[in-house]
C-alpha positions, 0 to 999 in steps of 0.5 A, a space after each residue: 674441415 679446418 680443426 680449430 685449437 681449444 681455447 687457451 685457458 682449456 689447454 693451460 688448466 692441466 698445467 695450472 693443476 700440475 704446478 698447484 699440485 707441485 706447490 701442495 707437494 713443496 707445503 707438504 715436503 717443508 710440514 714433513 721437515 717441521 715434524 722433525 725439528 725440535 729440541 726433543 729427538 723426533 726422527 724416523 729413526 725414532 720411529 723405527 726404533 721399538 724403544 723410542 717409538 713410543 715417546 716419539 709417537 706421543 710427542 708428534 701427536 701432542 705437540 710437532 702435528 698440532 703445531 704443523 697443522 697450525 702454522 699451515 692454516 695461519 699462514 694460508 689464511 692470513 695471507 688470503 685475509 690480506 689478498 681479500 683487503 687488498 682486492 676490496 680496497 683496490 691497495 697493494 698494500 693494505 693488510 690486517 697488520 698495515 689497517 689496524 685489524 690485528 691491534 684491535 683484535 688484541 685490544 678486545 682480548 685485553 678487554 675480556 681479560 679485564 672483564 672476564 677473565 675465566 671466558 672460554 676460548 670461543 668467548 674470547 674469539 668471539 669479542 676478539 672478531 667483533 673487535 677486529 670487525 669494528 677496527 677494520 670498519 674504523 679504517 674504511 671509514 677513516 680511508 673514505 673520509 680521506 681525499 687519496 692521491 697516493 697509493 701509499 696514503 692508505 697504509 699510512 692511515 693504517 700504520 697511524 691508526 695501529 699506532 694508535 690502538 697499541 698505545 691505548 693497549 699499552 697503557 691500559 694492560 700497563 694500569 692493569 699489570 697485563 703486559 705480559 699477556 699483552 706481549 703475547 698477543 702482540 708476538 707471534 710464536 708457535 711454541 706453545 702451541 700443543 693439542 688442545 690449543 690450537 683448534 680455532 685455527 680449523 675455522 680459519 681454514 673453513 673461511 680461507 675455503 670460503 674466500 675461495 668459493 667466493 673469489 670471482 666477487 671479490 674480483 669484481 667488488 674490486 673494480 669498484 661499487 659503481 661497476 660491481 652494482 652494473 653488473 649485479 653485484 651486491 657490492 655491499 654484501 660481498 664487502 661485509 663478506 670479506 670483511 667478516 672472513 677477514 675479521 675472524 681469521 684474524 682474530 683465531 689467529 691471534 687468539 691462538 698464536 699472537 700476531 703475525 705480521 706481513 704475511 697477507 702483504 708480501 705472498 699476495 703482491 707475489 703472486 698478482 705479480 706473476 698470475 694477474 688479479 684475477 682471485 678466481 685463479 689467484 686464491 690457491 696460489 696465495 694460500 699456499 705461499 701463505 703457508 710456505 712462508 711460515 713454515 720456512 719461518 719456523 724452520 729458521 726460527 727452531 734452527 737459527 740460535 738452537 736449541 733456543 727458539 726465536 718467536 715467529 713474529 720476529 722472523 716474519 718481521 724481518 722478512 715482511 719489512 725486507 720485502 716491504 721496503 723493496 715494494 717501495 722501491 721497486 714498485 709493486 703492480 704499477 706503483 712508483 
């Protein structure tokens, strides 16, 4: 009797779980280092020194862990956000900071911080997501409306629509003396970022699991509403899904550390290029390059002018804007 192969995919998933368990062991390696980098002197000699001991425990547990687990879960969910838009838009270069989604985050903060300044944090989440939602929903309109005959027409309308709401922001927190909250929210930074401040972030990561759980949707949404609904799809429902995963990791990120650009363009072109589209398989691989690429950022902004510190967003927008001219050039998943 002839004995027959397993089926590749059966024979490659013990090697698809050794390389996402080395991807998880690298995140973990560049947290470790993230806990030891700093102004204030935080080192396993520390730790095994009874004198310092103390204070070095106090510091990890108030300030280094909040703002390690912080930059993990907003890279792993903005970079899932932007693989999330780009599958449901069918455009490698669509992401919350390329559609309008984050600026209209920071425009409903700035409305709570006119109307109500005292809310609590959960408040102004809240009007921050539904913010975001609208601002996301403007864009696919605008894009629909749009007769598309290049890939890059669509961020484009995206970068003009942002444009657009930074300037109504500007000019509104200017009238009103708030720009330097505005600032803020407009430049990510993690150095504020302590226990107590940094919470909402746990709901991002609830919804990057979610994003994971429902991924082969989104794979399918993504061949467009016609052929999703042939294969019984609720194409609408599964875009509000993402759409609403999207809008409020957005807006807890922002809330929590500002903005945080090109993360979901680059590590989701990244990884298609080397897996496919297939979210399914995509998901995991996409939320750990997410978290990687801030850490690494980090890093480069605690070390590059110490003992100061740069803010994130300056770091990531170096990078992103690298790495976004380079797509352009070299093309990205068929588009020259």
């Amino acid at each position: 009797m002839t004995t027959l192969a397993p089926p590749a995919p059966t024979r490659q998933r013990p090697r698809q779980a050794a390389l996402l368990l080395g991807g998880v062991v690298a995140v973990g390696i560049l947290a470790a280092c993230s806990l030891f980098v700093g102004v204030a002197d935080v080192s396993p000699g520390a730790l095994l020194d009874p004198a310092r001991r103390g204070e070095a425990l106090d510091l990890l547990a108030i300030s280094r862990f909040p703002r390690t687990i912080a930059l993990v879960l907003a890279g792993a969910g903005l970079a899932v956000c932007g693989l999330i838009m780009q599958l449901l838009t069918r455009n490698p270069f669509v992401e919350p900071s390329t559609t309008g989604t984050m600026e209209f985050a920071s425009l409903g903060l700035l409305v709570m911080a006119l109307t109500w300044p005292d809310a609590p944090v959960l408040a102004r989440m809240a009007v921050a997501a539904v913010a975001a939602l609208a601002g996301t929903a403007v864009f696919l309109r605008l894009v629909s409306a749009v007769t598309i005959r290049d890939v890059l027409v669509v961020p484009l309308i995206g970068l003009v629509l942002s444009g657009i709401v930074g300037a109504v922001a500007t000019f509104v927190a200017y009238r009103y003396d708030l720009i330097q909250s505005l600032s803020a929210w407009m430049t990510g930074d993690f150095s504020a970022t302590i226990q107590g401040r940094y919470e909402l972030l746990w709901l991002a990561g609830v919804l990057t699991a979610l994003a994971v759980v429902v991924a082969d949707r989104f794979t399918v949404a993504g061949l467009g509403e016609d052929v999703a609904t042939n294969l019984g799809l609720d194409y609408r429902r599964t875009m509000a899904i993402g759409m609403s995963i999207v809008a409020v990791t957005t807006a807890a990120v922002v809330v929590t550390v500002g903005m945080l650009g090109f993360i979901g363009l680059v590590v989701p072109n990244i990884v298609v290029l080397a897996m496919g589209g297939n979210a399914r398989r995509s998901v995991p691989w996409v939320a750990i390059g997410g978290a990687t690429l801030v850490l690494l950022c980090d890093l480069l902004a605690r070390t590059l002018v110490a003992p100061h510190e740069l803010p994130i967003g300056t770091i990531l927008g170096v990078v992103g804007a690298g790495a976004f001219l380079a797509m352009l050039l070299k093309g990205v998943r068929g588009v020259r």
